[in-house]
C-alpha positions in Angstrom: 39.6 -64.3 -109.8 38.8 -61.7 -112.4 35.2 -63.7 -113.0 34.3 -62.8 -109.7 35.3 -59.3 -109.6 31.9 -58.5 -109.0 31.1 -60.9 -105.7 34.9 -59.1 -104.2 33.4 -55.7 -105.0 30.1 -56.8 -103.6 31.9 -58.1 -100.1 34.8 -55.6 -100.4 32.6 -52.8 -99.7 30.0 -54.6 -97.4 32.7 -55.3 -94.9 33.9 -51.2 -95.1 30.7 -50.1 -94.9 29.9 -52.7 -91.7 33.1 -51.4 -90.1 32.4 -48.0 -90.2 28.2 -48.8 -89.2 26.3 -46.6 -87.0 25.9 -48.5 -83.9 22.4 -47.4 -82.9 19.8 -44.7 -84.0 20.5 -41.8 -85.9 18.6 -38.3 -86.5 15.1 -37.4 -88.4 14.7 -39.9 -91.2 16.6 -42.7 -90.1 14.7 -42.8 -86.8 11.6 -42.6 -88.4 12.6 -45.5 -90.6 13.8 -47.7 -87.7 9.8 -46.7 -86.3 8.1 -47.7 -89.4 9.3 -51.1 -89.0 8.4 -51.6 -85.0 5.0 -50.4 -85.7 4.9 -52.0 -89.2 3.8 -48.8 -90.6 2.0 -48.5 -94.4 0.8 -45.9 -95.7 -0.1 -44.0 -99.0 2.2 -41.3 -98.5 4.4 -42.1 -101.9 6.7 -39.4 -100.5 7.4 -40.2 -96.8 6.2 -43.5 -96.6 8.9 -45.9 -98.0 6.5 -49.0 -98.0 9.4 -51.0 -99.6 12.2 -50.1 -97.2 9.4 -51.1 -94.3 9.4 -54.4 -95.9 12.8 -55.2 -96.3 13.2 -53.8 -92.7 10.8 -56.2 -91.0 12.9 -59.2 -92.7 16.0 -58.0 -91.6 14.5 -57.0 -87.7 14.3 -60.9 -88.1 18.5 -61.6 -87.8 18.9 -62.6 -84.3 20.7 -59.0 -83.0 19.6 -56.8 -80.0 19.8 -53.6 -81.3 16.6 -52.8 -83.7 18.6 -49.8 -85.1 21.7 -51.4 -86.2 19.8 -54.1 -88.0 18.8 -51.3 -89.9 21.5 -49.6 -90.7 23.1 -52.6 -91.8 19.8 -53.1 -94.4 21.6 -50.1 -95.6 25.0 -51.3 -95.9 23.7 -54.8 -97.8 21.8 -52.7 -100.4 24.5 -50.4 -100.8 27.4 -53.3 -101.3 24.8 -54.9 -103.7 24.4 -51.6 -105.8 28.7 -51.4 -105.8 28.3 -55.0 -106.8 25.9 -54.4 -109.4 27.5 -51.4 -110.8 30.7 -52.9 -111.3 29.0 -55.6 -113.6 27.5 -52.2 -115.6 30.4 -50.6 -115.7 32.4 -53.3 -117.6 30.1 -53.5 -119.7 30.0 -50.0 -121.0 33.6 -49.6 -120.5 34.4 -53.0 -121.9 37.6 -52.5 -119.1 37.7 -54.3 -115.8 40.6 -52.2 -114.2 38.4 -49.2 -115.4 34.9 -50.8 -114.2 37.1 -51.4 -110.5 37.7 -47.6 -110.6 34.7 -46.3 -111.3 33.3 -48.8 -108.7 35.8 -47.8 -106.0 35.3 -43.8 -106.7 31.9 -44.7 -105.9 32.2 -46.7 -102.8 34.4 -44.2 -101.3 32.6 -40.9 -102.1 30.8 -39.2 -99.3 27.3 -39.1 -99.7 27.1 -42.9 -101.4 29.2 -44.0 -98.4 27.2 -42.0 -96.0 23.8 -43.4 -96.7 25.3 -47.0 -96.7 26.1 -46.9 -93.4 22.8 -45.0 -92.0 19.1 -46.8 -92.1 17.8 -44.4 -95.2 15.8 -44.6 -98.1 18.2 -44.3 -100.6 20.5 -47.2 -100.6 18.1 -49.3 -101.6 16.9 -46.7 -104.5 20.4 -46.7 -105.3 20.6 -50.5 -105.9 17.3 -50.2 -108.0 19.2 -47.4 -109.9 22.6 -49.8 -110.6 19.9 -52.4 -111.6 17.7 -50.4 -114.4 20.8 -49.5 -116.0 22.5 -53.2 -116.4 18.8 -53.7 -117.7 19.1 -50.9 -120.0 22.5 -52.4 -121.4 21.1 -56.0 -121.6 18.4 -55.3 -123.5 21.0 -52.9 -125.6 23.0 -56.3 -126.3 20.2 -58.5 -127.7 16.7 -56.8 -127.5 15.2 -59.4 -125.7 11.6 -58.8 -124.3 12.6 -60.2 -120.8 15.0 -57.1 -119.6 12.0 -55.0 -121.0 10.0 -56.3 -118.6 12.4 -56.5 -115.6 13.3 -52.7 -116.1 9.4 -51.8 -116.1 8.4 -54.1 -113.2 11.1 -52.7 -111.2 10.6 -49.0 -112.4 7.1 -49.0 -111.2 8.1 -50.9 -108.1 10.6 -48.5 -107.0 8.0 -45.8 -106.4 7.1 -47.5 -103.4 10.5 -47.0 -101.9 11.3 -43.4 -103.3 9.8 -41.5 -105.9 13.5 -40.2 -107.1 13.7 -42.6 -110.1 10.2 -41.1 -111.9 12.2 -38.1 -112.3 14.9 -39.7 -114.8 11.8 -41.1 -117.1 12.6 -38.6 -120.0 16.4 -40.4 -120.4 15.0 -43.8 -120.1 12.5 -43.1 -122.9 15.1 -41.5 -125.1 17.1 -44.7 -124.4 15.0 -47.1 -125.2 13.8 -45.7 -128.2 16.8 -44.5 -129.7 17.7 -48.3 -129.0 14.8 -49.7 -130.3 12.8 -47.1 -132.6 9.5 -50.0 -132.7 9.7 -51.2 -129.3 5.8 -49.6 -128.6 4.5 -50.9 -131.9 6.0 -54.6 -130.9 2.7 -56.0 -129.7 5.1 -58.6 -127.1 6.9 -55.8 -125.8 4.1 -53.9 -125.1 2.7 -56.6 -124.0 5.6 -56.7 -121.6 5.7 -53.3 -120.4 2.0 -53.5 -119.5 2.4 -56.4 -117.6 5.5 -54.8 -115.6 3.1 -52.0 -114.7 0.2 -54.0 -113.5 2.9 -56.4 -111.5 5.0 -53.9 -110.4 2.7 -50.4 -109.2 -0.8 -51.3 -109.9 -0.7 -54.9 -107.7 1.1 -53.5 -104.8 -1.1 -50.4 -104.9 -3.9 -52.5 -104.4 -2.3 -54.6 -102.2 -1.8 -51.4 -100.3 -5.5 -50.2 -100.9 -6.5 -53.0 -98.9 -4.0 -53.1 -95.8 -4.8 -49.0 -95.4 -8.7 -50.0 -95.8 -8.2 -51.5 -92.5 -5.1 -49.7 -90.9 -4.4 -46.0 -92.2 -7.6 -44.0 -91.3 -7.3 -40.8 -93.5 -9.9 -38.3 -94.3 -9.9 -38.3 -98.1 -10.5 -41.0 -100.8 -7.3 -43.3 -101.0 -6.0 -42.2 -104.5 -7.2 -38.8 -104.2 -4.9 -38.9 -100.4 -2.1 -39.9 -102.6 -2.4 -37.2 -105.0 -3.2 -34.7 -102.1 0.3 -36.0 -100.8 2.3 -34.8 -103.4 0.6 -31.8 -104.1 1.5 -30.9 -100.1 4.9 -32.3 -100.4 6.0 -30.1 -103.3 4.6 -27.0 -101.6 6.5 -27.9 -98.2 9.9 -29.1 -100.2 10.7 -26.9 -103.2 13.0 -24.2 -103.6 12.7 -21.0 -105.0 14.6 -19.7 -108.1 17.3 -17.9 -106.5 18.3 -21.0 -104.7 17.7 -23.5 -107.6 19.9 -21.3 -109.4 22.7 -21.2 -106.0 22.3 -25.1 -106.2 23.6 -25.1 -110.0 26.1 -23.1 -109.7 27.6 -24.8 -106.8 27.2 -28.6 -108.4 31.1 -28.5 -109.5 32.3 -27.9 -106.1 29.7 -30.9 -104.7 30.8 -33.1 -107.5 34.4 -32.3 -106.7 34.0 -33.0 -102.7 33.0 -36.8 -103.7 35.8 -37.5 -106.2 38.5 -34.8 -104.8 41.5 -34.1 -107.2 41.7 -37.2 -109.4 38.6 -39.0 -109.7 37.5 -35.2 -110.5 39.7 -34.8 -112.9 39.7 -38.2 -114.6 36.0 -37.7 -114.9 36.0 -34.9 -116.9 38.3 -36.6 -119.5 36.0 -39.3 -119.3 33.6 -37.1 -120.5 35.3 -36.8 -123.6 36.2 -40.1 -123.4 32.4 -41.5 -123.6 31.1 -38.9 -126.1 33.7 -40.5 -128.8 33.2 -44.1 -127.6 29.3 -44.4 -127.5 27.4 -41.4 -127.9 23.9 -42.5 -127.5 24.8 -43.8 -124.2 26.6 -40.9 -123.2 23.6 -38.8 -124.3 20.9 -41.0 -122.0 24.0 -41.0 -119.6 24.4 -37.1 -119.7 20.3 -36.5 -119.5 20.2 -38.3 -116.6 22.6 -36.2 -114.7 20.7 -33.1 -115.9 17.2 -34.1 -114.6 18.9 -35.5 -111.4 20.9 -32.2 -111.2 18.2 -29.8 -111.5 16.0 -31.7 -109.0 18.1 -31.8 -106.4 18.5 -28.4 -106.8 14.6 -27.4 -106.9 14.2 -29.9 -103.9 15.0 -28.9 -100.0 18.2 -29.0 -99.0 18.9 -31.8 -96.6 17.7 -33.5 -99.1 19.7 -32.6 -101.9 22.6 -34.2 -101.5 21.1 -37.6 -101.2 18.9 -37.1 -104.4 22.0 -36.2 -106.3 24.0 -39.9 -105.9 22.5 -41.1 -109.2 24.1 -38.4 -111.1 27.6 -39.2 -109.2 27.1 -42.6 -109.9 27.3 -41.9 -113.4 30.0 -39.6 -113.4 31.8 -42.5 -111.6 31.1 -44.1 -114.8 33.1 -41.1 -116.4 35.5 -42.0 -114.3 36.0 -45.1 -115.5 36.0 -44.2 -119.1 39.0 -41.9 -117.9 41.2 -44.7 -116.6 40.5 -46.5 -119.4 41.8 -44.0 -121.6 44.9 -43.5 -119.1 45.7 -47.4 -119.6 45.0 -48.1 -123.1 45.2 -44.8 -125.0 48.7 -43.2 -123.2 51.5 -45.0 -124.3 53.3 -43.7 -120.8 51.1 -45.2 -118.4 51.5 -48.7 -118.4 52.4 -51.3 -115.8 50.2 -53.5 -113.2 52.2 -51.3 -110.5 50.8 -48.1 -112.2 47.4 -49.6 -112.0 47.9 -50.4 -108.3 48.9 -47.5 -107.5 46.0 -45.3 -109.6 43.3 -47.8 -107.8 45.2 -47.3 -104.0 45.2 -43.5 -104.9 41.5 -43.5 -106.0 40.6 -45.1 -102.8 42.0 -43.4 -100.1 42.3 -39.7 -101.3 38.7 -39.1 -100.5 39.3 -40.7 -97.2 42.2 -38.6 -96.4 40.2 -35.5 -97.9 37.0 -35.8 -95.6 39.0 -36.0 -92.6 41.5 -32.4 -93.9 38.5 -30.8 -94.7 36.7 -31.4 -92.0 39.1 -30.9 -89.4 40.2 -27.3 -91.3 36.7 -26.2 -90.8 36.2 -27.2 -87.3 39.8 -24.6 -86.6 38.0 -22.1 -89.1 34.6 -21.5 -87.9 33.9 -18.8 -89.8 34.1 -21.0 -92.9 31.0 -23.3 -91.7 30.2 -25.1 -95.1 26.8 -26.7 -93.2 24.3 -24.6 -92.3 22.0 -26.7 -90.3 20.8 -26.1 -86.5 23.4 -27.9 -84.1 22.1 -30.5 -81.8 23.0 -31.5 -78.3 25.6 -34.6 -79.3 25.7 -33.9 -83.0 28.7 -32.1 -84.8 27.4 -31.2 -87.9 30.8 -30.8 -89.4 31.4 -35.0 -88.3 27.8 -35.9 -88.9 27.5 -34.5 -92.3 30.7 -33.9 -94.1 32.2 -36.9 -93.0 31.0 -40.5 -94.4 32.1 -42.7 -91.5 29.6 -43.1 -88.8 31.1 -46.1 -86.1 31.5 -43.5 -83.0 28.0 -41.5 -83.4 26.0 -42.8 -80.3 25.0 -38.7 -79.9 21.1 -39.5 -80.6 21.3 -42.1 -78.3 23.0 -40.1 -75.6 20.8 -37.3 -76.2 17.4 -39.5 -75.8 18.7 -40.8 -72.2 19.8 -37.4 -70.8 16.6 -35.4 -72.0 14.5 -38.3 -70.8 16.3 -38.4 -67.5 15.3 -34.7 -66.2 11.7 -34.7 -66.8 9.3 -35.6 -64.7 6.5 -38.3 -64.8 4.0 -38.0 -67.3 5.6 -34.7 -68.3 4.6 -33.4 -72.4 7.8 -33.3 -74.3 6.8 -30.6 -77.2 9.7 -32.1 -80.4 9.7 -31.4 -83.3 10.8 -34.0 -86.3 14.5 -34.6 -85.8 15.0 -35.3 -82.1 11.3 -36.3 -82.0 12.0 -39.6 -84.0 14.9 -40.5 -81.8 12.7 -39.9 -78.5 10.1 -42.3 -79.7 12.6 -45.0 -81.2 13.5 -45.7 -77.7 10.0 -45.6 -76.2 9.0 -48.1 -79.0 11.7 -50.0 -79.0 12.9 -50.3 -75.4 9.5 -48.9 -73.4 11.9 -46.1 -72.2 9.9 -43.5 -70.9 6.4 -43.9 -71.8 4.8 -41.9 -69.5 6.6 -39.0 -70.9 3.9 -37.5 -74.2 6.2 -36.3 -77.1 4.2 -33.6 -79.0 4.9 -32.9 -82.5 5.7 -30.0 -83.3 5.9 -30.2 -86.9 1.9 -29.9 -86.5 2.4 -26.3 -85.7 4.7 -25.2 -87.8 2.7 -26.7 -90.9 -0.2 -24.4 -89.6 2.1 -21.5 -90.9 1.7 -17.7 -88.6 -1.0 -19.5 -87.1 1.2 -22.1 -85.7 2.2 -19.7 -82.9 -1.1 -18.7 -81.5 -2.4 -22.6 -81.4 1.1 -23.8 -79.5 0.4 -21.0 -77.0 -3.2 -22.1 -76.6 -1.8 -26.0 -76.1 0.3 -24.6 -73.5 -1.6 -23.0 -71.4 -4.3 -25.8 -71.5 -2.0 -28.5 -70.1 -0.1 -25.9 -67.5 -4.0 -25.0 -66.2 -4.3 -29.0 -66.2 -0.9 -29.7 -63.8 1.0 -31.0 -66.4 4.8 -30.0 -66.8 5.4 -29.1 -70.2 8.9 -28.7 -71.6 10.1 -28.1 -75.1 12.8 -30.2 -76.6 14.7 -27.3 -78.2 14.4 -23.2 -78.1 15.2 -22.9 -82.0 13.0 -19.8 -82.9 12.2 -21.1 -86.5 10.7 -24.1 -84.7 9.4 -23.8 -81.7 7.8 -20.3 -82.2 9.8 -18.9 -79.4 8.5 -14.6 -80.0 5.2 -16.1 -79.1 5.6 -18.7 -76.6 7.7 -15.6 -74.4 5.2 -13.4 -74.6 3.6 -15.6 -72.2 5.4 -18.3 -70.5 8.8 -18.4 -69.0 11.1 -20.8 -70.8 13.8 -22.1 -68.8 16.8 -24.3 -69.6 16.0 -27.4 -67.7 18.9 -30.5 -68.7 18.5 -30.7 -72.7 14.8 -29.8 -72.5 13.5 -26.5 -72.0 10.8 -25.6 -69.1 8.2 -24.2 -70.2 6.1 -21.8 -67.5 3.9 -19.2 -66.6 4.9 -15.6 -66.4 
């Protein structure tokens, strides 16, 4: 049994995280995603265009299932279950401890934000499985140097920037890695040889590849590579943080670690900490950089994002974790026993579950307490949606889509911005639900900055002097540029849209 730990962990977790699914659509990203794949949707946008998640999703829109969304989220789930799967078979390694490795693995599983994007359709599961992957790499060609994880690691390094650019960031710690391993791996004429070849195979073919299917597809008004660069120059400017916030984001990473591995895994990690540092320092070093660059980018990057970009560092700190139960078992003459082990596993496993739930429910008795500041939406709790993992009851998008699309008339313009906007056109892709109805996005505005209000209250007015009924999808001021849009129309509650009017 113990040889096939890792296939149990792999299937443990799959079936947990395909019993607690989201049945249908969910909010911003994950809609968008699920839209990608209808329209089979490339692009060069390295940031917001996931070309590999669009490719896994068209296989997986092949399994013979109804619902386009769940198919989705369940992409999710596989990738995630693989990563556990994977990271089990790392963790022995490095721990050289299978009860610890099952610890670590299980902290992981169960921690909010890992579970939470394995049970949504997001970007990051699979980044997640490319992230367990590099690092077994990293320890194989530890082992016995041999050229072929070399290559491997780069081919999927490079390829993993067409899914999400998070893994560039932790380049630094890989290089220290690998060359503290291997001080002449760039003067090996094979392995550079190998590392070359990884790059040409695994970012310069597909780019090409990609080159040529935008040629023909993606209409854009710059040069292709100089659209790519234009991309992230406009995707920093739009996502990153201040200082004073960066700095807010730091001191606060305790308190996030600590709300994915509440009371013990917390506290085994830190003596895992020590643990590591005595046991294998260079990997703890390439170990403990990694959290650092992951750390501060999360922190420099917007904040519904930040969460998710931070699961690479608690994936290592899991690993922390398991350095801690190992010292538990085999260092503390007191702790002994299979029982003991049970019991420390059953513990690891379901305090987070029973903590997400108290938490959660405190703060929905203690308003005043709000730990999520983000806009509430018609059928979205944002203390359910976002502090806790589990997601098999959330049909709110989907509710939200057929009551908004119910009130408004025929060909009526639906002005949305990005988070109820994706849902709205999920189900006119998917299902032909409403296409009469023109959802407007309002995103387009905002990105015009304090002329964003003056060109929405043009658009008005030129489709209200054209008979069209014009309705906004939600009266948030930071959005929908309400000061202006009052001074002169009438906006009107009207179902879950708003009515928008003449004076």
């Amino acid at each position: 049994m113990k040889k096939f730990m890792w296939f149990y962990v792999t299937m443990g977790s799959f079936l947990l995280y395909l019993y607690t699914l989201c049945p249908t659509v969910t909010w911003g990203d994950s809609a968008k995603l699920v839209n990608f794949v209808i329209k089979k949707k490339f692009t060069y946008d390295f940031v917001g265009g996931h070309n590999l998640h669009t490719v896994f999703g068209l296989i997986f829109n092949l399994l013979p299932l109804h619902n386009i969304a769940y198919k989705q989220n369940l992409m999710s789930a596989f990738f995630a279950a693989l990563a556990l799967g994977i990271f089990y078979v790392v963790s022995e390694k490095i721990i050289k401890s299978k009860i610890a490795a099952l610890a670590a693995t299980i902290s992981l599983a169960v921690s909010q934000m890992f579970w939470f994007m394995s049970v949504v359709n997001e970007s990051y599961s699979l980044i997640y499985c490319f992230f367990a992957i590099l690092l077994f790499l990293m320890v194989k060609y530890r082992e016995d140097h041999k050229s072929i994880y070399l290559f491997l690691f780069t081919l999927l390094y490079a390829l993993s920037v067409f899914e999400n650019m998070l893994l560039a960031v932790f380049l630094p710690a890989y290089l220290f890695f690998f060359l503290s391993t291997d001080k002449k791996i760039i003067k090996d004429k094979l392995n550079l040889a190998v590392i070359i070849t990884g790059i040409l195979i695994g970012f310069v073919l597909p780019l090409w590849l990609l080159r040529i299917y935008t040629a023909s597809h993606v209409f854009t008004t710059h040069p292709f590579i100089g659209s790519i660069i234009l991309g992230i120059i406009e995707s920093a400017r739009t996502y990153f943080r201040p200082l004073h916030h960066i700095v807010r984001q730091l001191i606060l990473y305790p308190a996030y670690l600590f709300y994915q591995f509440p009371v013990w895994g917390f506290i085994i990690g830190i003596v895992g900490l020590y643990k590591s540092y005595r046991t294998d320092k260079l990997l703890f070093y390439s170990l403990i950089i990694i959290i650092i660059l992951d750390v501060f980018f999360a922190s420099m990057y917007m904040l519904q994002r930040a969460f998710n970009l931070m699961v690479p560092g608690f994936m290592i700190f899991a690993i922390f974790i398991g350095y801690g139960v190992k010292w538990l078992f085999e260092d503390r003459m007191f702790i002994r026993g299979n029982i003991v082990k049970v019991v420390m596993l059953i513990l690891i496993f379901f305090t987070p579950i029973l903590f997400y739930g108290t938490v959660s429910t405190y703060i929905l008795h203690h308003p005043n307490k709000m730990l999520v500041h983000a806009r509430e939406l018609p059928y979205r709790n944002n203390i359910e949606y976002y502090l806790i993992p589990w997601k098999q009851n959330n049909y709110g998008p989907e509710l939200y889509a057929y009551q908004i699309f119910s009130v408004l008339p025929k060909n009526a313009i639906l002005i949305a911005d990005f988070t109820p906007e994706e849902v709205l056109r999920y189900y006119q892709l998917a299902y032909n639900f409403r296409k009469d109805v023109n959802i407007v996005d309002e995103d387009h505005y905002v990105f015009m900055g304090k002329d964003g209000g003056n060109a929405l209250v043009n658009y008005i007015a030129s489709e209200l002097k054209n008979g069209k009924a014009v309705f906004l999808a939600d009266d948030n001021p930071q959005y929908y540029f309400i000061p202006d849009l009052t001074k002169v129309f009438d906006i009107q509650k009207f179902g879950l849209a708003y009515k928008v009017s003449f004076k």
